[in-house]
NUDRENDREN-18445 format. One line per 4 residues: number of its first residue (from 1); their letters; for each residue x, y, z of N, C-alpha, C. Coordinates in pm, whole numbers, m for minus. Example, Ala and Ser with C-alpha at 12.3 -4.5 7.8 and 13.67 -1.06 7.14 Angstrom:
2
1	AS	1319/m569/780/1230/m450/780/1320/m330/780 | 1285/m225/708/1367/m106/714/1290/3/787
This chain:
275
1	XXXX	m2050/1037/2780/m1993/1172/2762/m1920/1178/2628 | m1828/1082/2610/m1777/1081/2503/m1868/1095/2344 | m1975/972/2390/m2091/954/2270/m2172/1097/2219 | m2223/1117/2336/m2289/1286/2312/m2203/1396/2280
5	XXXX	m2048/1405/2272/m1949/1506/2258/m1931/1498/2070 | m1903/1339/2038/m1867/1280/1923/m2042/1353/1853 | m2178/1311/1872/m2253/1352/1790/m2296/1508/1793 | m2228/1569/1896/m2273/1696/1873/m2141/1776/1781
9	XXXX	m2057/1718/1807/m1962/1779/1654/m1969/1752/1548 | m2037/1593/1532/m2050/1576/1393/m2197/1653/1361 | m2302/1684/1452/m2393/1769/1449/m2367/1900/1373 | m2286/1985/1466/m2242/2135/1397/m2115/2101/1306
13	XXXX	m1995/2052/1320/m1925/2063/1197/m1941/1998/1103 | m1992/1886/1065/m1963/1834/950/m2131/1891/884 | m2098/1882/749/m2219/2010/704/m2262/1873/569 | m2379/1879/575/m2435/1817/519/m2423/1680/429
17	XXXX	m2425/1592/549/m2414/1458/546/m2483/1392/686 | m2626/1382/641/m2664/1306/752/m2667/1165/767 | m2665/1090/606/m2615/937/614/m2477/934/689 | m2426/1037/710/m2267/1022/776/m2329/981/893
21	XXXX	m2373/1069/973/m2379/1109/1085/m2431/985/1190 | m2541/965/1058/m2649/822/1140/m2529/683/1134 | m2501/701/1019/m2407/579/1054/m2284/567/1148 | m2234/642/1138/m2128/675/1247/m2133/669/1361
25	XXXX	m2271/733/1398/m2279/738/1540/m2354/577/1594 | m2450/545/1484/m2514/399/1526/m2384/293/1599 | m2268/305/1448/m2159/233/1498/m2070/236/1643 | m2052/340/1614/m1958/373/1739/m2046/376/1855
29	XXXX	m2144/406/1871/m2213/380/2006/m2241/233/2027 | m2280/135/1952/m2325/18/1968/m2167/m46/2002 | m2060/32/1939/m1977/m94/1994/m1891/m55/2116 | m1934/66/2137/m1896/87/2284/m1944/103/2407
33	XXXX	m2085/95/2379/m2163/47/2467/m2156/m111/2513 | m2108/m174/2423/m2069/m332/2435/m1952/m391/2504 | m2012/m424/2630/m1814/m462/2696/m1793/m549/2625 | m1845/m668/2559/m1804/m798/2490/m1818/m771/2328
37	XXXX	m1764/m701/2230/m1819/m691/2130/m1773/m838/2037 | m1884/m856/1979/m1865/m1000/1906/m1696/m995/1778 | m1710/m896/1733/m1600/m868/1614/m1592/m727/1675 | m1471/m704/1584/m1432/m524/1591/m1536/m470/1470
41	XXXX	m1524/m323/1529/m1580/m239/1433/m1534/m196/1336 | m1573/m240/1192/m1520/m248/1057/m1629/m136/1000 | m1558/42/917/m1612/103/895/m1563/119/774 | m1647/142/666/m1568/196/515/m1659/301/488
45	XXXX	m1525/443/437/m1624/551/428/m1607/563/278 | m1729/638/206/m1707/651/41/m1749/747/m9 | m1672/814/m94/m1725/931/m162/m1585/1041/m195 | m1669/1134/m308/m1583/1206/m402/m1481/1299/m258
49	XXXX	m1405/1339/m333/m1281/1447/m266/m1346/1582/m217 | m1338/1587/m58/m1353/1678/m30/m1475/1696/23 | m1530/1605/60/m1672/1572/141/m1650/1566/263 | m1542/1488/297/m1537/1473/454/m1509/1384/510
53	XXXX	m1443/1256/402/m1396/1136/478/m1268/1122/604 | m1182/1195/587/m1085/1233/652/m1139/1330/756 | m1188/1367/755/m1273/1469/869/m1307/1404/983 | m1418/1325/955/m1493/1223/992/m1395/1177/1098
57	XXXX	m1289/1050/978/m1248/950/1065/m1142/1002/1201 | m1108/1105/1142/m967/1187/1260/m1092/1221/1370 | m1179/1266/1365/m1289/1314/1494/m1293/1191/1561 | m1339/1099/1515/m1405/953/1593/m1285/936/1653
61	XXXX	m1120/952/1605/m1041/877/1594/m982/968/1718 | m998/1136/1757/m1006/1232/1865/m1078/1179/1946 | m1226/1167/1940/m1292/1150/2039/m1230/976/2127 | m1202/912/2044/m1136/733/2105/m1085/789/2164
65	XXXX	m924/833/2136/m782/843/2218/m759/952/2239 | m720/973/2373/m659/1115/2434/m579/1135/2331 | m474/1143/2245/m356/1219/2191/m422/1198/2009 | m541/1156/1988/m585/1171/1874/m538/1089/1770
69	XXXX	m479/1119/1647/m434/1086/1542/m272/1046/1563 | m178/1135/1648/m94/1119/1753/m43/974/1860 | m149/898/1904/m154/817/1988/m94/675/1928 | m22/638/2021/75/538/1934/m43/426/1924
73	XXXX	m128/389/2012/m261/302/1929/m346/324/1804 | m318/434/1733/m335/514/1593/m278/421/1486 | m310/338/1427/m231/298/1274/m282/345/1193 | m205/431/1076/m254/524/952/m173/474/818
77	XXXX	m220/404/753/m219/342/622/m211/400/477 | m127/469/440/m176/494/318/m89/369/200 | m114/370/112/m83/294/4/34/398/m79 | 53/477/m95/132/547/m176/228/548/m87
81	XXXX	261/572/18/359/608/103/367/471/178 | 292/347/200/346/244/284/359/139/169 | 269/94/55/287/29/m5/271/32/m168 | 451/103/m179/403/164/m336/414/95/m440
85	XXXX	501/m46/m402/575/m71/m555/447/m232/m577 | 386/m253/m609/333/m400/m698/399/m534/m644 | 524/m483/m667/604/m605/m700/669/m688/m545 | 654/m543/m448/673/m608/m372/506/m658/m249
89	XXXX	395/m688/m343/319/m697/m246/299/m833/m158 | 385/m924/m142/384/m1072/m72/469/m982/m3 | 564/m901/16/617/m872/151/556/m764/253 | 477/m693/138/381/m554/199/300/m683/273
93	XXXX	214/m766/288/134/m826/320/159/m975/411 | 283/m936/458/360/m1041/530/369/m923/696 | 437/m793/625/459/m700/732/323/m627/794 | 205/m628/668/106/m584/741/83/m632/839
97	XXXX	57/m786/844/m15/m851/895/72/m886/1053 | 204/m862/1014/238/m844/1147/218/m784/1257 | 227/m638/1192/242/m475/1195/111/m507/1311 | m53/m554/1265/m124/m532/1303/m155/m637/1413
101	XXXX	m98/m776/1386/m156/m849/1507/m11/m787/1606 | 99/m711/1589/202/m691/1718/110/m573/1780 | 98/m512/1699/12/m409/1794/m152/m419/1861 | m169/m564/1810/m343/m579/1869/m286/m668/2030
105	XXXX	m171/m686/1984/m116/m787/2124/m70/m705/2225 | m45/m599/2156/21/m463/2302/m109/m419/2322 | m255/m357/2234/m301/m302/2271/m435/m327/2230 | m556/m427/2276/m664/m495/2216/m765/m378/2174
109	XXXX	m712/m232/2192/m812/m143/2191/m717/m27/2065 | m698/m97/1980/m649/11/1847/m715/46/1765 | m682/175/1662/m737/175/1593/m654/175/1412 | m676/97/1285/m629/126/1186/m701/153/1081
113	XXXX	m658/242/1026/m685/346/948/m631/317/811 | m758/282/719/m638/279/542/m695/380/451 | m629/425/453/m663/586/309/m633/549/226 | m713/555/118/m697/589/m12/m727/447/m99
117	XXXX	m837/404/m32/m846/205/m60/m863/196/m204 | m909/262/m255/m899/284/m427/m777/280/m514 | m658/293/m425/m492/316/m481/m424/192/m378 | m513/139/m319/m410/20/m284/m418/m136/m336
121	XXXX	m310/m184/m383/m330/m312/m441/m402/m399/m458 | m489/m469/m521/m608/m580/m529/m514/m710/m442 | m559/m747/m359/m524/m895/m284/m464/m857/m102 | m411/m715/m143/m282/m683/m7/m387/m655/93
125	XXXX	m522/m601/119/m654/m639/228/m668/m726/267 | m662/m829/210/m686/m928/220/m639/m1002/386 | m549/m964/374/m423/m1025/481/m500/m999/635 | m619/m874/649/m647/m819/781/m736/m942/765
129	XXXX	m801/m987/633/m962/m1047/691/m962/m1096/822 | m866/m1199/894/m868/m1281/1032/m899/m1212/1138 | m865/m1073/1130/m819/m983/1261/m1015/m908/1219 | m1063/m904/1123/m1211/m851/1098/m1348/m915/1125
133	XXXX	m1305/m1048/1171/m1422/m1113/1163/m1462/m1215/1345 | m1544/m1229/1336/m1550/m1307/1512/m1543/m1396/1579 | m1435/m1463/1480/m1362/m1554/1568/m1282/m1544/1708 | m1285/m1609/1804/m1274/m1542/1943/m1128/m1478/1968
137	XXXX	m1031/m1564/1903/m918/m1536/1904/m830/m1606/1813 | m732/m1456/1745/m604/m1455/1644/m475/m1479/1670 | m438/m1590/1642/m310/m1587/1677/m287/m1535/1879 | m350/m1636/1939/m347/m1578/2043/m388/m1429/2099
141	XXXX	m424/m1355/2045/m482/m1223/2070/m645/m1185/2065 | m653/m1117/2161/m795/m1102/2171/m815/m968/2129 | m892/m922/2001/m894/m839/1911/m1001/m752/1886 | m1108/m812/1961/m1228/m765/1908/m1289/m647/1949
145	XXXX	m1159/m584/2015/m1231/m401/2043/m1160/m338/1969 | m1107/m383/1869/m1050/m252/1756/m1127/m187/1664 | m1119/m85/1557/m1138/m30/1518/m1045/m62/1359 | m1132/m71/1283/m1088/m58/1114/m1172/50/1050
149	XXXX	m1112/155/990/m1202/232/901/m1092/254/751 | m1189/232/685/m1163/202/504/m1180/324/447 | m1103/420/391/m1142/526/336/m1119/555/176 | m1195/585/99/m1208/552/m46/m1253/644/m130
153	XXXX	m1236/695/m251/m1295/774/m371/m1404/696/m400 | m1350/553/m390/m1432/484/m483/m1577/432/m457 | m1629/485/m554/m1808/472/m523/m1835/622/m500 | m1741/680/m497/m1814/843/m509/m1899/864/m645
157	XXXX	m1830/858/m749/m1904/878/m863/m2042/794/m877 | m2055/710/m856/m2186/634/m837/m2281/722/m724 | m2196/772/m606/m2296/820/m547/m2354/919/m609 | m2236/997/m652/m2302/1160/m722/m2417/1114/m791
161	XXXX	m2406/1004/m866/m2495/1022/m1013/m2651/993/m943 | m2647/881/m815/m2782/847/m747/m2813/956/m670 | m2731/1038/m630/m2806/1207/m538/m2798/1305/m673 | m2762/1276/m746/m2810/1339/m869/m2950/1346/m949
165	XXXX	m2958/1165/m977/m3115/1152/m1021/m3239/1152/m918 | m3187/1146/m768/m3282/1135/m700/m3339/1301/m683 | m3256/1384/m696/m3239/1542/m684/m3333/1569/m838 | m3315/1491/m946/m3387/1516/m1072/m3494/1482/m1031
169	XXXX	m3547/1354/m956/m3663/1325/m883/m3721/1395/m827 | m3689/1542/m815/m3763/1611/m665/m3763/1531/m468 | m3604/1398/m531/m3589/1411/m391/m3532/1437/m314 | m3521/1484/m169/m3473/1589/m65/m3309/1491/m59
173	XXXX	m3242/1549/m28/m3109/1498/39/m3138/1422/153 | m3202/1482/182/m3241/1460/374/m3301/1314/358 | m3360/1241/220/m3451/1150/231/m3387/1044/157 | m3209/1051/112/m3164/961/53/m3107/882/168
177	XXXX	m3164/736/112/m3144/650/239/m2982/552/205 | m2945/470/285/m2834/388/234/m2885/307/139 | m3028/222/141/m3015/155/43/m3052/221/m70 | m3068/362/m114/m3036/370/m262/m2973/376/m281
181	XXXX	m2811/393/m206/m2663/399/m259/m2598/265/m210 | m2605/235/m159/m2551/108/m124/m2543/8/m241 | m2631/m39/m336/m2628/m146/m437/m2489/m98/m535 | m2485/28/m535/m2392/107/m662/m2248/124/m587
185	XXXX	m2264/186/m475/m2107/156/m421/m2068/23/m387 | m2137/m66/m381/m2046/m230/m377/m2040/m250/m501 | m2094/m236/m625/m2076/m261/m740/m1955/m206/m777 | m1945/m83/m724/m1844/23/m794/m1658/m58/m721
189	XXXX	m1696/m81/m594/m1591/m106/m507/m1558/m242/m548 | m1652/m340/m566/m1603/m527/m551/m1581/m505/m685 | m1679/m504/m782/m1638/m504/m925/m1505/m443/m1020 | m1480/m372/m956/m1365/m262/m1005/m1209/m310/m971
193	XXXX	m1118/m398/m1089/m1022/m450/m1081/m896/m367/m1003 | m950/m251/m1076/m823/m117/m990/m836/m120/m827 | m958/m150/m795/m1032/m110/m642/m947/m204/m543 | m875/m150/m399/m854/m232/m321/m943/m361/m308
197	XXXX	m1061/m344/m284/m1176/m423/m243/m1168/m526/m352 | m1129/m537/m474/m1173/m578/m565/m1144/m732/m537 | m1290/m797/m580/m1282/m962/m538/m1243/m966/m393 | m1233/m893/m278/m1193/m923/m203/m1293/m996/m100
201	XXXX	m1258/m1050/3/m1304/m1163/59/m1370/m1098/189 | m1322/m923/199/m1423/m874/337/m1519/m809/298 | m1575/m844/148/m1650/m770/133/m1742/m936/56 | m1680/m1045/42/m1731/m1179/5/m1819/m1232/86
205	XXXX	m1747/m1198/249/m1766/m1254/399/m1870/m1152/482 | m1853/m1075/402/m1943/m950/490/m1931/m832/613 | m1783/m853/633/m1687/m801/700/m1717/m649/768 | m1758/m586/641/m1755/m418/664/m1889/m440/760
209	XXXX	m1926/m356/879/m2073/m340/957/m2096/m241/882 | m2067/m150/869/m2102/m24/819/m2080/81/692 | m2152/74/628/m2076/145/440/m2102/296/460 | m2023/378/491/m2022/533/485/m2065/605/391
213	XXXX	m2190/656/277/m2168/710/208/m2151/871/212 | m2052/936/165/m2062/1101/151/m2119/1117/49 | m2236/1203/53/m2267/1272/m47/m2204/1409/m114 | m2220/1474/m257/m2226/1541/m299/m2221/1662/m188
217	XXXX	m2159/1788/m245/m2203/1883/m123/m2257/2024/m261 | m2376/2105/m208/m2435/2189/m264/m2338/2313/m224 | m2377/2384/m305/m2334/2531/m321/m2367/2576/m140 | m2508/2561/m89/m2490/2653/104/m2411/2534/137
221	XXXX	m2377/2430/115/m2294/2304/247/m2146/2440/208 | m2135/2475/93/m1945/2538/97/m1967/2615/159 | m2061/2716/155/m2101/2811/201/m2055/2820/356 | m2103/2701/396/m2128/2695/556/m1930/2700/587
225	XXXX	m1863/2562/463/m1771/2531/516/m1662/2631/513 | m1708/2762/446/m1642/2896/400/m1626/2967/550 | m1775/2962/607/m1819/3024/730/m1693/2963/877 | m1709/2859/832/m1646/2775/964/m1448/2797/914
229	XXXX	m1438/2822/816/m1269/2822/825/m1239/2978/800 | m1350/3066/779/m1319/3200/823/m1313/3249/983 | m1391/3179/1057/m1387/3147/1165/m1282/3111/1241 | m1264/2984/1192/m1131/2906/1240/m975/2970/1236
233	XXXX	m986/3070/1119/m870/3076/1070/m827/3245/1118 | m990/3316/1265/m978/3416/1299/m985/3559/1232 | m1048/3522/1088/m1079/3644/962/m1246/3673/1021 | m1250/3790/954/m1383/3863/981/m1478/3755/893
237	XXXX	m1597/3759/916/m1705/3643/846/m1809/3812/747 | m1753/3797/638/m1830/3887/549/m1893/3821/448 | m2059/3853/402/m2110/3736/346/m2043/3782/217 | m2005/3919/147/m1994/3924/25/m1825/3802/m21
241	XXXX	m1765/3788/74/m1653/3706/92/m1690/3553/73 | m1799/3531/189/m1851/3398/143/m1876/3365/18 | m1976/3463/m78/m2042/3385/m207/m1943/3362/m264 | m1801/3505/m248/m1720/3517/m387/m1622/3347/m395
245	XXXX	m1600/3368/m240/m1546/3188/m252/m1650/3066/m245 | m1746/3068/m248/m1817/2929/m283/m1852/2930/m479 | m1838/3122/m473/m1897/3062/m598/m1796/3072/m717 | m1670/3048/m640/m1506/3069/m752/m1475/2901/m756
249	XXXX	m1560/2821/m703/m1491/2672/m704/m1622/2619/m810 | m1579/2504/m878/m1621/2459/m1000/m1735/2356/m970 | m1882/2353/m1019/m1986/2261/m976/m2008/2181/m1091 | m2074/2094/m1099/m2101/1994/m1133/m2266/1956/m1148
253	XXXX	m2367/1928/m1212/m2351/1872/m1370/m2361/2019/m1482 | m2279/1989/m1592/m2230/2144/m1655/m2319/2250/m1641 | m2488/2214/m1684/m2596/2257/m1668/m2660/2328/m1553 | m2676/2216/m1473/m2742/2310/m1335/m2599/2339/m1246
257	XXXX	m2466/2283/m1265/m2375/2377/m1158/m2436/2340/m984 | m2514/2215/m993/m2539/2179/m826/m2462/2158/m757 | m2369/2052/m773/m2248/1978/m663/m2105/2068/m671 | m2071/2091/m584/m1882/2108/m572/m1807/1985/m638
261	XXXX	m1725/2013/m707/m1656/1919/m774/m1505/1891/m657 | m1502/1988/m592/m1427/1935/m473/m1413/1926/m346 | m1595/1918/m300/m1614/1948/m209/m1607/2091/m129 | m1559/2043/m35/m1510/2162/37/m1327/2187/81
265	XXXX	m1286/2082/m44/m1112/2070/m17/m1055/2194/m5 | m1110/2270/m142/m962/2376/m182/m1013/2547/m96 | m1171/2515/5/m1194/2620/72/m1064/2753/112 | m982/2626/221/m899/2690/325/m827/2782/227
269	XXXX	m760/2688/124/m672/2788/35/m708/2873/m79 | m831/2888/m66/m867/2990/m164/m900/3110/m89 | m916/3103/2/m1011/3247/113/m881/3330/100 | m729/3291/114/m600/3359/71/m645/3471/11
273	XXX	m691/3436/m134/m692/3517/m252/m807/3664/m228 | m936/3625/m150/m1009/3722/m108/m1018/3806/m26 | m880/3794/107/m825/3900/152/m716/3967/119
């Protein structure tokens, strides 16, 4: 019930991302269909602002736990707000690692959440690898029904540029598979000194099951996402309203004007201006 609830929303709301969809749902069904899962489910999602990574993970993260994002089995990570300063990262990475095996010991069925893996320190990841991989048991705790999802900018721009040339190719969205993006977002993510990931050892070890890519979103994906928060937000759905806000946000490459340069972020708060 849960499984068929989770793919029929990512079905109708999330608008054009079907590498999302397939991967997401492969994951999360395989590891909950599994009373014994060998490791936890390690998800990293990637791509530019305003695609849908945060979308995504709060749904899966609704559909898990009754109280949602809310639920004290919820850990939400950001780097700017939990771990800002450099200098102190041997203590950021002393408390993580607490943080996460005290709460895998209250509750073998959590989930943690790191935003913004592109702005968090090179080495301070590091600290989960034990709690990611399938060894039977951490520090006394039996771990292996949690949930990790990695959320990142980084490797967006690589994606754009491969649904870019594949789009110069005459090929469909619908037909970009993971492995044409996949070689360029680990490049973009391990290689990249700024990058959480960078040199890191869950991506050495093989850690992540699953690499999320978001794609690019076209001029009808805003369209749609115009449709759904005029909706949401209880305003009349007028198409001359729709174009004027899909087509007041800025696309991308200068020439053809294909991609949203911010997705579908600054939708909600622009529809303001057109009533």
């Amino acid at each position: 019930h849960f499984v068929s609830g989770l793919e029929f929303d990512l079905a109708t709301s999330l608008v054009g991302q079907p590498l999302v969809r397939q991967q997401v749902m492969k994951g999360v069904r395989e590891f909950l269909e599994n009373p014994n899962p060998v490791k936890p489910l390690v998800m990293s999602f990637h791509g530019s602002t305003g695609t849908g990574k945060t979308y995504v993970s709060s749904m899966v993260i609704r559909y898990l736990f009754q109280s949602g994002l809310q639920s004290p089995y919820v850990h939400h990570f950001s780097p700017i707000v939990h771990f800002p300063h450099a200098e102190q990262i041997e203590e950021y990475k002393e408390s993580l690692k607490r943080w996460i095996q005290g709460n895998l010991t209250n509750c073998g069925r959590s989930a943690f959440l790191f935003d913004e893996m592109d702005k968090m320190h090179p080495g301070l990841i590091d600290v989960v690898i034990p709690f990611l991989g399938p060894s039977w048991v951490v520090y006394g705790t039996n771990y292996r029904k949690a949930i990790f999802i990695f959320i990142s900018n980084a490797g967006g721009e690589q994606i754009n540029n491969v649904t870019l040339a594949l789009w110069r190719a005459r090929k469909d969205r619908e037909e970009i598979s993971l492995q044409d993006l996949e070689p360029a977002i680990s490049k973009a993510v391990f290689e990249n000194p700024q990058s959480g990931f960078w040199k890191s050892g869950i991506i050495i070890e093989h850690l992540i099951d699953f690499v999320v890519p978001f794609l690019p979103l076209k001029h009808h994906h805003v369209k749609q996402c115009v449709v759904s928060e005029l909706v949401q937000q209880g305003l009349e759905v007028r198409p001359g309203v729709v174009q004027e806000v899909a087509d007041s946000i800025p696309y991308f490459p200068e020439e053809e004007k294909l991609f949203s340069s911010t997705g579908c972020k600054t939708v909600a708060s622009r529809i303001s201006f057109f009533f």
